[in-house]
Steps between C-alpha positions, in 0.01 A plus 500: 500500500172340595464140420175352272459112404433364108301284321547285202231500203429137576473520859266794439269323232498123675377797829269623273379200360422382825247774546696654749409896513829705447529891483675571138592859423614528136776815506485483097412862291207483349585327150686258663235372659261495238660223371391317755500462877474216781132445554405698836795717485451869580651738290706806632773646329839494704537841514115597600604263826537753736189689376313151502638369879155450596400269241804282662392243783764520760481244668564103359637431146524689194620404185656770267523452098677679231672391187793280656492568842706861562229702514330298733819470708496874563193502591511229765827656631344876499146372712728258724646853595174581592480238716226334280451094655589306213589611150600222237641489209435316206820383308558525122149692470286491235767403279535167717131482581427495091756169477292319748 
């Protein structure tokens, strides 16, 4: 089983905040995330990832979103298999990120 780190909505919004520049890749469906996304994020659909690995920087951080943080989970595990640098995920999703 490969091995990806996590992030918590607040450390990801005091990042943010900050200005720092952080790859987001919303894993949502479609009417999920028109309800709103994480400004900057990049949407592609968990299961168009392996159709959509180019879109995917592989090397430094990453940070995956979905509703509350499963979706996301698979998809860090499944592109750490791939030997992708540095997928993250963020904990308690959107459903966390909304609470903030």
């Amino acid at each position: 089983m490969s091995t990806f780190e996590t992030t918590t909505v607040e450390q990801l919004k005091a990042r943010l905040d900050a200005g720092e520049k952080i790859h987001l890749i919303d894993v949502r469906e479609d009417d999920e995330v028109a309800q709103g996304m994480i400004p900057g994020a990049v949407h592609i659909p968990l299961g168009t990832i392996p159709q959509r690995l180019d879109e995917i920087p592989r090397e430094g951080e990453v940070v995956f979103i979905c509703r509350s943080g499963g979706r996301s989970g698979r998809a860090c595990e499944y592109l750490a298999e791939l030997g992708f640098e540095k997928p993250v995920n963020m904990l308690g999703g959107m459903l966390a990120w909304n609470e903030l």
